[in-house]
C-alpha atoms as one frame of an Amber mdcrd trajectory, in Angstrom:
protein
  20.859  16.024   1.837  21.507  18.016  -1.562  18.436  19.404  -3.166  16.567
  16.882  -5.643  16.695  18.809  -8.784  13.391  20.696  -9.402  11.077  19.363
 -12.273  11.129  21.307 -15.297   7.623  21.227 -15.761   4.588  22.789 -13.922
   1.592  20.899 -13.058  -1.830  22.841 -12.008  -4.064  21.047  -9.431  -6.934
  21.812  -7.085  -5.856  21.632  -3.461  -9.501  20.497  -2.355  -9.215  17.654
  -4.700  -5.699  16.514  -3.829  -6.826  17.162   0.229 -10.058  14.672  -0.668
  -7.391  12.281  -2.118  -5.599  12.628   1.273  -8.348  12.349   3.574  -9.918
   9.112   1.403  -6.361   7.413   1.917  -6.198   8.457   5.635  -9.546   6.114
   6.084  -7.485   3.847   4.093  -4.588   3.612   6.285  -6.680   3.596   9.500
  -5.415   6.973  10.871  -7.634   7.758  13.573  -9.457  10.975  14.255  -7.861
  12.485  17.244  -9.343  12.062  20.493  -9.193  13.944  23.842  -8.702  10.552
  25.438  -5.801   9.208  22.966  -2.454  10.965  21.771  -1.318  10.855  18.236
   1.989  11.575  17.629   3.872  11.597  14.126   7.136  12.346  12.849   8.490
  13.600   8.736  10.853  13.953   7.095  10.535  16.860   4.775  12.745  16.604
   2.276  15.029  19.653   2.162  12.553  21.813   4.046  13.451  25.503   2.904
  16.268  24.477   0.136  13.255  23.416  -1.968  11.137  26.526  -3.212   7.878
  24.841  -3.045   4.581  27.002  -3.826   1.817  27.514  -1.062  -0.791  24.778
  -2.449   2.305  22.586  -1.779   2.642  23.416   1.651  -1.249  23.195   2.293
  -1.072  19.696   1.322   1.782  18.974   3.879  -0.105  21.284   6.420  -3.235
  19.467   6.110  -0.971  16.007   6.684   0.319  17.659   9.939  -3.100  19.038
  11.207  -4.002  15.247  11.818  -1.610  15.195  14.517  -1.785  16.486  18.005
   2.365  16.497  17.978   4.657  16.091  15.174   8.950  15.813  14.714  10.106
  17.185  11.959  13.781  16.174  10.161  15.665  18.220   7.396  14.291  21.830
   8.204  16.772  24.112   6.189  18.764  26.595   8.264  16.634  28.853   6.067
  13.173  28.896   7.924  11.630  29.713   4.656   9.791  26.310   3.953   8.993
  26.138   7.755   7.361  29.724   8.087   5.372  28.576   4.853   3.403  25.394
   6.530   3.525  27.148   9.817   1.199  30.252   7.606  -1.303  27.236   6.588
  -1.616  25.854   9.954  -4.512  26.354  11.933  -3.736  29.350  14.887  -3.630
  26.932  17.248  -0.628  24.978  16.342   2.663  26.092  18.125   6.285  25.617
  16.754   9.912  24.669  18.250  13.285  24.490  16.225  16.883  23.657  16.713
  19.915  25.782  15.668  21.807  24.493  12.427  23.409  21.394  12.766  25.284
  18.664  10.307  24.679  19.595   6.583  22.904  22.842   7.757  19.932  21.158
   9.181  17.599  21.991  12.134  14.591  19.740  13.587  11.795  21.164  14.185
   8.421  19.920  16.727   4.737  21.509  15.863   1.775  20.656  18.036  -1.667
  21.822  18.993  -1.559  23.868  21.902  -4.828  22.897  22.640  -3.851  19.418
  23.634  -0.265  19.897  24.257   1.637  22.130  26.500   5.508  22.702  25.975
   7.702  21.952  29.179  10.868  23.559  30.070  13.525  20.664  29.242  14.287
  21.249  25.769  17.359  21.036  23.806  19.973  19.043  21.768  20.908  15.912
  23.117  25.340  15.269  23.300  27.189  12.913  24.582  30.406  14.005  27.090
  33.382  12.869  25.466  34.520  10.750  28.257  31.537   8.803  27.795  32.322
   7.700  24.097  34.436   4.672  25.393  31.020   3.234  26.228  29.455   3.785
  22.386  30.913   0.542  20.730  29.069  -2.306  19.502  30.627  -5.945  17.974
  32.669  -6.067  14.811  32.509  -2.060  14.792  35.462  -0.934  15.129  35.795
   2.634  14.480  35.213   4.994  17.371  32.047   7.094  18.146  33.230  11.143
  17.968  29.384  12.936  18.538  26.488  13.618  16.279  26.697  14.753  13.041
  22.884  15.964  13.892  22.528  16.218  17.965  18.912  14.551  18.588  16.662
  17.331  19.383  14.732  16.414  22.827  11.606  18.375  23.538   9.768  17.592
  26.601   5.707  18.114  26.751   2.418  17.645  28.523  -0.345  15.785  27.106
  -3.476  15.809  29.834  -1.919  14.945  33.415   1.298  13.305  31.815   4.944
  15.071  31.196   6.897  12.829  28.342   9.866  13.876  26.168  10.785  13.013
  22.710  14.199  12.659  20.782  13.572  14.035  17.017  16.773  12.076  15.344
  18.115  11.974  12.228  21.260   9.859  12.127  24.274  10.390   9.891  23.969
   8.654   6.190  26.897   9.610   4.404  26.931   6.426   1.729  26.115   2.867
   2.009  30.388   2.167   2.766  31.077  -0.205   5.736  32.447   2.861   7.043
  29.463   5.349   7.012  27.268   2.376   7.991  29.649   1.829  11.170  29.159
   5.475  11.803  25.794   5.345  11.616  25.201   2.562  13.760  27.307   4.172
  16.175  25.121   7.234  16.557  21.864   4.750  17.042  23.502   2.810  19.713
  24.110   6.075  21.390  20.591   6.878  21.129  19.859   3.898  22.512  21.928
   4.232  25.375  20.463   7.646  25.856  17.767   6.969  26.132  17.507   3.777
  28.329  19.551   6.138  31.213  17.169   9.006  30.616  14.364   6.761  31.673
  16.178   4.960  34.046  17.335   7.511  36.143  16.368   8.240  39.692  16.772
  12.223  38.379  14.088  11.636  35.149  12.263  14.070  34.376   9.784  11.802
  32.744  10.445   7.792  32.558   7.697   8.229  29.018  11.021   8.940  26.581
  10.453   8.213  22.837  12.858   8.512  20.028  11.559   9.238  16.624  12.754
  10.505  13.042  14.357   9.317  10.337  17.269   6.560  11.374  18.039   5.796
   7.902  17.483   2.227   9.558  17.470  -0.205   6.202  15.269  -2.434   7.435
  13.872  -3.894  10.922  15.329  -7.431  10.828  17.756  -9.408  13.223  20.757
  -9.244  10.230  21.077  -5.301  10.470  23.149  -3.565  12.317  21.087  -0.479
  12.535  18.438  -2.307  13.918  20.168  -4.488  16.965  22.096  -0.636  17.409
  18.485   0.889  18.051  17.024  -2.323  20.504  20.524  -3.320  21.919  19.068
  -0.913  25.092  15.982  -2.602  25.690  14.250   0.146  22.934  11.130  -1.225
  21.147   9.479  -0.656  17.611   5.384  -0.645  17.559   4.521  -3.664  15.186
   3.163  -2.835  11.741   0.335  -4.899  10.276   1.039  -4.177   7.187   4.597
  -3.336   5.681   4.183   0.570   4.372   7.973   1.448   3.735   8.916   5.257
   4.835  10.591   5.838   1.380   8.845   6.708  -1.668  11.023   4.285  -3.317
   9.274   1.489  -0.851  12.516  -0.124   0.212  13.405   1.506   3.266  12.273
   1.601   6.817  14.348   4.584   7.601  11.792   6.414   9.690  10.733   4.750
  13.251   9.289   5.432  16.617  11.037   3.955  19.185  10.022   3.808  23.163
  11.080   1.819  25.962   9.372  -1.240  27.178   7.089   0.201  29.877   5.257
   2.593  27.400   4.507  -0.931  25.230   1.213  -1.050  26.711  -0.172   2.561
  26.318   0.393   2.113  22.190  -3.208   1.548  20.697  -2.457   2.071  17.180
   0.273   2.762  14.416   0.907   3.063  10.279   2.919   4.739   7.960   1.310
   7.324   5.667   1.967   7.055   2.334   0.626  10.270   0.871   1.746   9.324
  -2.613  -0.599   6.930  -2.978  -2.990   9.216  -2.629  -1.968  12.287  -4.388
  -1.601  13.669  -8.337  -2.930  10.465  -9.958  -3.317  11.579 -13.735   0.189
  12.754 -13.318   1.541   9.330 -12.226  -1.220   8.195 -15.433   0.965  10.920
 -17.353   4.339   9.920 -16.405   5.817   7.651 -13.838   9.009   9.614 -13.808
   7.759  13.024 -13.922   5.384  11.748 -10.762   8.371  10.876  -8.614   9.841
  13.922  -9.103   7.136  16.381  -8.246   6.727  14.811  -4.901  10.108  14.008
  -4.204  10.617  17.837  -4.819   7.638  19.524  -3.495   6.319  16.969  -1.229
   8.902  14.839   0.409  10.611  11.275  -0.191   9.929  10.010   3.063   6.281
   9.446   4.099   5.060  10.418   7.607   4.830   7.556  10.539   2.930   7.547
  13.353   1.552   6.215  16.810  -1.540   6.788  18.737  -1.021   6.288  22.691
  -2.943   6.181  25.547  -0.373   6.921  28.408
C-alpha cells in the first residue's frame, strides 16, 4: 500500500494516559488476561510498517497492544525493518521475532511471541503453489487463471504447552475494487483454502491445528461475496463475533480474519476485534474529526487488531 500522507500537524500526548485509554477499552472489548491454560493469538495489520516514520511513544502504544498477546501475525512490514526494530525496542525481553523476505509491493510478514509461552518449530517459510497445481485454483463465474501470490502466505509453525500448530500470516492481493482484481483476489483465498485443508489433511502433517490469519481484504462475511465462499469453499471456518467490530478504521470492512479448520472449532473459547481508536487521542477527535483519522491512520494503523483465545 502507498504511504498515507503524514499529518502536517504535531500532537503532544502522555503515553500512560493513552495506554490507560487502551487498557479501559480492552475490559471493554472483553480481551482476556492471558492464561497459562488458554492461548491468545492475534493478528495486525500495521499500516506501512517502516514506510511511515512514526516516533517511539507511537510504537509504545502499538507495543503495549501486542504485549496482550502470547502470539501475534503481522501484515505490511516494510522491507525496511525500521518500524519493526522500533516496537521490537519497546517490547518486553521476552518477546521473540520472525520475518519474511520482501515480497509483492515490498512487503514482508512478520510473527512476534512470548518465548515464555511459545516455542518456535522448525517448519517455517513462505507458502507457493507448484505451477502444475494452478489448474486446480478456479472457482464459478471466475474466469481468469490463478498465476501465484502476489504476497506468498508466510507459515510459521510453533509450540504452545504439549501442542505443535502452524499458522498462515496472509495478506491477499487488493489491487482495486475491478471485477478483475476482485477475481484475482478471490483466486489467491481459494488457494489458501485449498492449502490449507491438504496441509491438515495429510497423512505427512506436521500438525492437523493449521490456522490462517491476516488481512484478506475479505469485504464482508456474507453468503453474496466471493471472497468469503473463496475462504470456506475448503471446509475453513470463521469464529462468530457477538458483536460486529469492523477491522477498518473506516468500519466497513471485515478485511482481517482468523480462519481454522473444523476440528479446532471446539478449542475456540473466545474472540473480538480491537478497535484501538476508540480508545485513543479523544480531545483530538473533540478537535477535529479529520485531523483524528489521519494521525492514526498514519502513526497507528487503519486496520484494528483481531483476535482468538484457544484452548487446544
Amino acid at each position: 500500500m502507498p504511504a498515507f500522507p503524514k499529518p502536517a500537524f504535531t500532537y503532544n500526548f502522555s503515553v500512560k494516559d493513552q495506554i490507560d485509554l487502551l487498557l479501559a477499552h480492552k475490559e471493554t472489548r472483553h480481551i482476556p488476561a492471558k492464561s497459562k491454560t488458554k492461548l491468545l493469538i492475534a493478528s495486525w495489520n500495521i499500516a506501512n510498517l517502516g514506510l511511515h516514520k512514526r516516533w517511539t511513544i507511537h510504537a509504545a502504544l502499538i507495543a503495549e497492544i501486542i504485549d496482550w498477546f502470547d502470539l501475534i501475525a503481522i501484515q505490511e512490514v516494510n522491507v525496511n525493518l525500521e518500524g519493526l526494530r522500533q516496537i521490537e525496542a519497546a517490547l518486553p525481553s521476552h518477546y521473540n521475532l520472525l520475518f519474511s523476505d520482501k515480497a509483492g509491493n515490498n512487503e514482508r510478514f512478520a510473527y512476534i511471541f512470548d518465548s515464555r509461552v511459545v516455542k518456535q518449530l522448525e517448519m517455517v517459510g513462505e507458502v507457493a503453489i507448484p505451477p502444475k497445481d494452478h489448474k486446480y485454483i478456479k472457482l464459478p463465474g471466475v474466469t481468469s487463471s490463478f498465476t501465484g501470490f502476489d504476497r506468498n502466505p508466510y507459515l510459521g509453525s510453533f509450540q504452545w504447552r504439549n501442542t505443535n500448530f502452524v499458522l498462515l500470516n496472509v495478506h491477499s492481493y487488493f489491487g482495486s475494487n475491478s471485477k478483475k482484481n476482485i477475481h484475482r483476489r478471490a483466486l489467491e483465498t481459494y488457494a489458501i483454502a485449498r492449502h490449507t485443508d491438504l496441509m491438515g489433511n495429510s497423512k505427512y502433517a506436521f500438525s492437523d491445528k493449521i490456522i490462517a490469519l491476516g488481512d484478506f481484504n475479505l469485504p464482508l462475511v456474507e453468503p453474496g461475496d466471493l471472497i468469503y465462499k473463496a475462504l470456506v469453499k475448503r471446509g475453513l471456518e470463521l469464529p462468530k463475533h457477538s458483536t460486529k467490530v469492523y477491522s477498518n478504521i473506516a468500519d466497513d470492512k471485515m478485511y482481517d480474519q482468523i480462519a481454522f479448520l473444523p476440528s479446532l472449532k471446539n478449542t475456540i473459547q473466545a474472540n473480538g476485534t480491537f478497535d484501538f481508536d476508540n480508545a485513543v487521542f479523544p480531545d483530538l477527535w473533540q478537535e477535529s474529526h479529520s485531523k483524528f483519522k489521519s494521525y492514526v491512520k498514519y502513526y497507528l494503523s487503519d486496520h484494528r487488531p483481531i483476535w482468538m483465545q484457544i484452548a487446544f
